[in-house]
N, CA and C atoms as an extended XYZ file, in Angstrom:
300
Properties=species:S:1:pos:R:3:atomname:S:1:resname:S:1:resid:I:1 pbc="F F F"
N         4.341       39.274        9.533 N   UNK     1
C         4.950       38.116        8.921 CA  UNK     1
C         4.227       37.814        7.613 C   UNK     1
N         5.200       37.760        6.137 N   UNK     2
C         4.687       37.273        5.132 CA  UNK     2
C         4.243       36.014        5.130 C   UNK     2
N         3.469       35.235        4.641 N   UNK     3
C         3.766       33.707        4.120 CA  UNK     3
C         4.050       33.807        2.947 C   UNK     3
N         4.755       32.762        2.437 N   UNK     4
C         5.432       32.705        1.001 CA  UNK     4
C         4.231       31.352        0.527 C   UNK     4
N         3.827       31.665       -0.445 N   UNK     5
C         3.113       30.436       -1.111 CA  UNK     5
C         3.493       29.600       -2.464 C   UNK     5
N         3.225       28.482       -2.810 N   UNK     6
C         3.785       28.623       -4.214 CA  UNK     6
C         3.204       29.667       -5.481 C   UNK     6
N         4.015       30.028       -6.436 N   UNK     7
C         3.530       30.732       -7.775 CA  UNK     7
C         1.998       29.965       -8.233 C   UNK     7
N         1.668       29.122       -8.202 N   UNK     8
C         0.222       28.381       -8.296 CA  UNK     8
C        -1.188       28.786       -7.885 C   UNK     8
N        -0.500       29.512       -6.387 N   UNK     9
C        -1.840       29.710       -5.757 CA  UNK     9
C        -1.992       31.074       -6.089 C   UNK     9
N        -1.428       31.760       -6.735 N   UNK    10
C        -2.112       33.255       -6.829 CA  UNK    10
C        -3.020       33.324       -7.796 C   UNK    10
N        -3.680       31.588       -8.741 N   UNK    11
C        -4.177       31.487       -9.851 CA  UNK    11
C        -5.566       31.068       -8.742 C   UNK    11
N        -5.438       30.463       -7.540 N   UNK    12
C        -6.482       30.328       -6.843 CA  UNK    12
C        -7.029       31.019       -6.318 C   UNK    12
N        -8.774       31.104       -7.113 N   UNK    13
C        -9.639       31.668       -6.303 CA  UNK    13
C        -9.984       31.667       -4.606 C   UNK    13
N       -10.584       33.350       -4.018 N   UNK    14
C       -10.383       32.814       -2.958 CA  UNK    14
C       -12.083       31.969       -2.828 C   UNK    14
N       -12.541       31.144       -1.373 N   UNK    15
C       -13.585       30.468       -1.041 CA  UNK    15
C       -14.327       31.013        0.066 C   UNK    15
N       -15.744       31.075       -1.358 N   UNK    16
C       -16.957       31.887       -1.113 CA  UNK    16
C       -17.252       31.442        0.557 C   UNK    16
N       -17.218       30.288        0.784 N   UNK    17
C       -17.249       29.996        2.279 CA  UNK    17
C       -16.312       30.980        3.536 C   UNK    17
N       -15.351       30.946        3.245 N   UNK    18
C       -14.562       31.383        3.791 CA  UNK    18
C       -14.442       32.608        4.159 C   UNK    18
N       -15.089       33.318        2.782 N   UNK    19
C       -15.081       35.210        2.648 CA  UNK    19
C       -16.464       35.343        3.271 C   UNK    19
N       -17.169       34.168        3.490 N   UNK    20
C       -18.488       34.415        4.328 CA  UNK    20
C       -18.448       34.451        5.529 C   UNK    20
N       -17.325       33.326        6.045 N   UNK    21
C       -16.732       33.411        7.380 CA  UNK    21
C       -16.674       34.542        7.935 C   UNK    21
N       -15.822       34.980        7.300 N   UNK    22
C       -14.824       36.185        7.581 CA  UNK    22
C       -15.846       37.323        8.157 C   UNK    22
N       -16.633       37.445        7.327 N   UNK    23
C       -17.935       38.782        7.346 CA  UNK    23
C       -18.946       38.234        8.831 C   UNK    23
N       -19.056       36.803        8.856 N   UNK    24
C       -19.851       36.462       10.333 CA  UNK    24
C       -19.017       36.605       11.714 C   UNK    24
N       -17.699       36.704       11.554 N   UNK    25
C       -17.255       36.880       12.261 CA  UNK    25
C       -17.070       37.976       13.643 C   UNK    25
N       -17.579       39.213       12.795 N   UNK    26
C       -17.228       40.569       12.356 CA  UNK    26
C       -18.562       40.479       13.707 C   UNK    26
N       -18.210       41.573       15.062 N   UNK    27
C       -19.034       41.713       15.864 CA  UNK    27
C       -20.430       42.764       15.709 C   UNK    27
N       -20.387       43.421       14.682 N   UNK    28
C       -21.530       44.225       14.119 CA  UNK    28
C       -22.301       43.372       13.096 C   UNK    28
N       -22.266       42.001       13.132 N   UNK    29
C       -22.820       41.330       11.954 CA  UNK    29
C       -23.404       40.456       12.889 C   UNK    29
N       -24.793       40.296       12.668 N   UNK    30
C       -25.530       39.053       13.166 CA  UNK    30
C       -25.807       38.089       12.044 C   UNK    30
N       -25.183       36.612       11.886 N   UNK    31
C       -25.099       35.638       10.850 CA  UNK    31
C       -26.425       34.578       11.298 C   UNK    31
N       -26.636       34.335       10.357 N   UNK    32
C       -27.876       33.192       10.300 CA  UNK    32
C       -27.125       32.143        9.704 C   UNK    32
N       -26.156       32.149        9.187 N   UNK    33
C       -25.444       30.846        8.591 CA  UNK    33
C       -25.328       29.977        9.646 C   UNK    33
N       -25.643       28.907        8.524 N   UNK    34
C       -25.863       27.148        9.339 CA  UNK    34
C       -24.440       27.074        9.806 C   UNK    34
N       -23.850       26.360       11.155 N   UNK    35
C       -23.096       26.154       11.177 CA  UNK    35
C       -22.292       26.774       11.981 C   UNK    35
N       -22.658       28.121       12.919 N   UNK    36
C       -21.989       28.941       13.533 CA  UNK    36
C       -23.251       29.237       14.760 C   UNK    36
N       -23.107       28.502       15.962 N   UNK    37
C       -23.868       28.755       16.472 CA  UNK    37
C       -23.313       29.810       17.158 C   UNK    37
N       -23.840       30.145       18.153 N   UNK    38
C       -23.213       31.228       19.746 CA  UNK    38
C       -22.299       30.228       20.426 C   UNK    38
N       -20.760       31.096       20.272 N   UNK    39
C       -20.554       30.187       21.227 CA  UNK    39
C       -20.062       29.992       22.753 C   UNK    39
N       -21.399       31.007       23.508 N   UNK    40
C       -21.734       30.698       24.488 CA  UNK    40
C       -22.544       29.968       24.634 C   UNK    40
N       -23.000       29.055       23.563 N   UNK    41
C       -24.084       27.954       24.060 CA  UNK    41
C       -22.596       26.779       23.690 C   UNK    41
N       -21.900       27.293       23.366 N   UNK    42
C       -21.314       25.516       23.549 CA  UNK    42
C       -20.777       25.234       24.864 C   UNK    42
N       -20.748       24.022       24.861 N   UNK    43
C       -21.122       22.869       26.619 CA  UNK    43
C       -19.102       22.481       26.872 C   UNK    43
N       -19.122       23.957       26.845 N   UNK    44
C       -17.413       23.754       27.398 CA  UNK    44
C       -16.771       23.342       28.605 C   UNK    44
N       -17.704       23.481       29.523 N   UNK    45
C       -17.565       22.704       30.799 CA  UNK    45
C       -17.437       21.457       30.410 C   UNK    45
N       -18.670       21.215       29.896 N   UNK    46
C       -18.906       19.311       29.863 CA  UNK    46
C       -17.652       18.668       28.833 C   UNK    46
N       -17.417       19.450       28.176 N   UNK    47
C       -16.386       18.676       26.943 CA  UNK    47
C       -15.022       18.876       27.547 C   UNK    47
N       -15.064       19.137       28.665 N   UNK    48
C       -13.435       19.730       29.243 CA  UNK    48
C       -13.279       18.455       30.242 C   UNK    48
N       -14.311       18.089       30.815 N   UNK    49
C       -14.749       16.521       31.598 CA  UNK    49
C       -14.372       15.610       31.090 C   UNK    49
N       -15.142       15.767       29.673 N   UNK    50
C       -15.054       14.573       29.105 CA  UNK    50
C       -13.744       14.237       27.989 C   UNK    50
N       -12.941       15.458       27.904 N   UNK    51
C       -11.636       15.450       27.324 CA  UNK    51
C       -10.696       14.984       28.429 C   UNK    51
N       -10.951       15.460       29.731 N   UNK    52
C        -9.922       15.162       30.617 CA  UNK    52
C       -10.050       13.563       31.035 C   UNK    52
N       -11.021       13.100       30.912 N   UNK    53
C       -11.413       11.804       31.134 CA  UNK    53
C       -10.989       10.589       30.257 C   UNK    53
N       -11.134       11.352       29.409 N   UNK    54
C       -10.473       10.052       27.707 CA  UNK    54
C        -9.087       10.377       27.672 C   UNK    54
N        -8.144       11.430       28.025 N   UNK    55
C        -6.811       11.755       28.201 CA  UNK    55
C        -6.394       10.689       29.622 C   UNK    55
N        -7.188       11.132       30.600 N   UNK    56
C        -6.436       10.136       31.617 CA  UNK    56
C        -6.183        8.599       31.309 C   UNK    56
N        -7.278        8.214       30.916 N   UNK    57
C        -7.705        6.885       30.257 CA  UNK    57
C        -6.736        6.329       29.618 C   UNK    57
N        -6.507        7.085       28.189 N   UNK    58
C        -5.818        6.149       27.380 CA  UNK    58
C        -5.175        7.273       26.668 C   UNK    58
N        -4.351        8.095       26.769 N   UNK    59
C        -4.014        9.427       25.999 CA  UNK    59
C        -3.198        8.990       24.486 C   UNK    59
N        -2.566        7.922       24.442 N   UNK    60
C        -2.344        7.632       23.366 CA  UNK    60
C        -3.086        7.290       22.362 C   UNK    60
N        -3.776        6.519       22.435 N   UNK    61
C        -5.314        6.292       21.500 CA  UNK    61
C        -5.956        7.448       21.198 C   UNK    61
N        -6.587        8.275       22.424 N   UNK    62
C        -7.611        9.488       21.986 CA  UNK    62
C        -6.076       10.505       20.954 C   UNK    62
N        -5.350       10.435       21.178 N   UNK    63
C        -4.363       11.416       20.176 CA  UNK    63
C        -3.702       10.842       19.185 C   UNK    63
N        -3.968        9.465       18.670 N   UNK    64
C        -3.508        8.712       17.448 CA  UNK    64
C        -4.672        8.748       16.240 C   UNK    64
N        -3.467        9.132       15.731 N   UNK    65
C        -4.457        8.947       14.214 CA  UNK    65
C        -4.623        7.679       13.982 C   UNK    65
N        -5.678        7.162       13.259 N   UNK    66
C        -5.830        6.289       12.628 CA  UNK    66
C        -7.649        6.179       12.257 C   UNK    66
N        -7.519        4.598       11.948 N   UNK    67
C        -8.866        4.244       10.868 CA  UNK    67
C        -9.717        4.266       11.793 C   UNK    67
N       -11.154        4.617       11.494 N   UNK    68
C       -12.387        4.690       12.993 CA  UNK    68
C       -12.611        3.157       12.473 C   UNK    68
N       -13.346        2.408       14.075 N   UNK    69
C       -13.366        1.254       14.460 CA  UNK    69
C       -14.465        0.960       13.612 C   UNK    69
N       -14.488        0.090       12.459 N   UNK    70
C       -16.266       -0.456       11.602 CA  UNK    70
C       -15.621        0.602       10.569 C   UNK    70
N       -15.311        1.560        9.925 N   UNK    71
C       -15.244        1.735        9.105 CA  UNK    71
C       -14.569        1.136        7.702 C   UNK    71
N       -13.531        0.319        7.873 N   UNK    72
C       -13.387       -0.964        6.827 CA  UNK    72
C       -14.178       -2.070        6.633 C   UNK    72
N       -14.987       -2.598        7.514 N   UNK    73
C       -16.225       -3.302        7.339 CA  UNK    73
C       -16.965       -2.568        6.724 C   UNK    73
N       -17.768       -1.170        7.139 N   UNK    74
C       -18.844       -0.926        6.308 CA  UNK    74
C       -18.247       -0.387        4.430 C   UNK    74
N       -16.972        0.073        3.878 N   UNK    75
C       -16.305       -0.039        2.972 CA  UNK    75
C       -16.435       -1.724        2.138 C   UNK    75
N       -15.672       -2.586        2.722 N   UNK    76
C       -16.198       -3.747        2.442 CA  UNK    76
C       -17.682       -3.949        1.898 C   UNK    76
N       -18.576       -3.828        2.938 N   UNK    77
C       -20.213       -3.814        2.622 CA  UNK    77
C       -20.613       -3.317        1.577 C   UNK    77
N       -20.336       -2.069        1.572 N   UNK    78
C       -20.454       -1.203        0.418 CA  UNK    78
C       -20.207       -1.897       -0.974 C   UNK    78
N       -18.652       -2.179       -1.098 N   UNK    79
C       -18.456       -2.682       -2.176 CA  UNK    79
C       -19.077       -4.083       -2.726 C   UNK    79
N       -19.514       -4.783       -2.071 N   UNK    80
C       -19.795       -6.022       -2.058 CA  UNK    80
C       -21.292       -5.655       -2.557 C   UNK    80
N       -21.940       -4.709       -2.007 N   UNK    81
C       -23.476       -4.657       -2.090 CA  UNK    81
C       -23.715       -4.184       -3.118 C   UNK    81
N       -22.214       -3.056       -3.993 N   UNK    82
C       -22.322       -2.153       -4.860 CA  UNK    82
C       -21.748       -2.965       -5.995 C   UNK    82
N       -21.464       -4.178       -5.649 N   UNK    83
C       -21.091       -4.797       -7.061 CA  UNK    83
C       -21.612       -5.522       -7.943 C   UNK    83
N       -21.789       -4.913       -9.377 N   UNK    84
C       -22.157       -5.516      -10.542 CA  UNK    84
C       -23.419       -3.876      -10.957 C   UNK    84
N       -22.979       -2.726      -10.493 N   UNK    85
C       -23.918       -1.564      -10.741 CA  UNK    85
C       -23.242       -0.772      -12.042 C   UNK    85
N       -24.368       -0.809      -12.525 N   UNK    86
C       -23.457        0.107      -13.916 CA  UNK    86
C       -24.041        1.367      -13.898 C   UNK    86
N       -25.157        2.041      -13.190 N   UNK    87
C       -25.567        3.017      -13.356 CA  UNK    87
C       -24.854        4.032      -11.657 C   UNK    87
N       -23.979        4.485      -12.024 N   UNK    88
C       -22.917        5.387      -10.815 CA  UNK    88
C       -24.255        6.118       -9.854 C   UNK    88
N       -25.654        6.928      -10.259 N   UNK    89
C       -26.171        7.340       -9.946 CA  UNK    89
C       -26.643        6.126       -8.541 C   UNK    89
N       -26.857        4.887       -9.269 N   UNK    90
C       -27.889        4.112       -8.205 CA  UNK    90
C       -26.694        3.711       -7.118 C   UNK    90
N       -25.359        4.019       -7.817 N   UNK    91
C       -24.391        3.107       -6.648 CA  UNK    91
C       -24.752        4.513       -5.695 C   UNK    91
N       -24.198        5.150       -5.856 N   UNK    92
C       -24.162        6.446       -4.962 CA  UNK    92
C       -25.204        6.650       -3.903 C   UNK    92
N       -26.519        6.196       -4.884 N   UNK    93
C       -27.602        6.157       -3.595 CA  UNK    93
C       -27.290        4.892       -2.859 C   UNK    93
N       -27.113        3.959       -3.037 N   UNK    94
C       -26.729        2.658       -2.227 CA  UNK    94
C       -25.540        3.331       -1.394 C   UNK    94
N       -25.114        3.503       -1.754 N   UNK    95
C       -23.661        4.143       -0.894 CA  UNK    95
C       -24.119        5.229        0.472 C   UNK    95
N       -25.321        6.190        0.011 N   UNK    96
C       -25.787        7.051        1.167 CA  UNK    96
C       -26.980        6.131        1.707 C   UNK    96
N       -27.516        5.260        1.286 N   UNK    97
C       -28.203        4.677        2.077 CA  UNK    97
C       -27.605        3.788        3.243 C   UNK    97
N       -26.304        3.045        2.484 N   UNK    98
C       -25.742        2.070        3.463 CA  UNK    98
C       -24.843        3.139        4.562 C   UNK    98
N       -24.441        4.048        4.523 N   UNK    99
C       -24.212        5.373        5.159 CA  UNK    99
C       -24.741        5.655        6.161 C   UNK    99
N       -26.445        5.952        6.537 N   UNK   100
C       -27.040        6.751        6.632 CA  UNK   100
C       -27.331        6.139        7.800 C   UNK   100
């Protein structure tokens, strides 16, 4: 099966991430890249518990999109704390500090 893309993207580079992927993937390649552990160490039992548990619960909520709970308050905060900054550098650190 082709995919058809628009005329646009054949001007897009492909991503160095991605073509790195690709190569860790590869079962003769042992990757040290952050970010890809074994994944026979992930806790698939336990997350299959705890998926089936938040599905019984409330399955509409755990599968609705929407805004996470405190995140328009701390936005608010932000702006409020970040106002009257003229130097973008210091907002930014205020911004990962109030973040963090």
């Amino acid at each position: 099966m082709k995919i058809q893309t628009a005329r646009r993207m054949r001007k897009v580079a492909p991503s160095a991430v991605r073509e790195i992927l690709k190569v860790a993937e590869r079962p003769d390649v042992l990757s040290f890249a952050g970010g890809l552990p074994a994944p026979e160490l992930f806790p698939a039992r336990e997350l299959s518990q705890a998926f089936e548990t938040v599905l019984r619960r409330n399955p509409g909520a755990a599968l609705q999109y929407g805004i996470t709970e405190g995140f328009h308050n701390k936005m608010e905060t932000i702006n409020r704390v970040a106002y009257g900054f003229r130097n973008f550098e210091n907002y930014r650190l205020r911004v990962k500090v109030l973040c963090s």
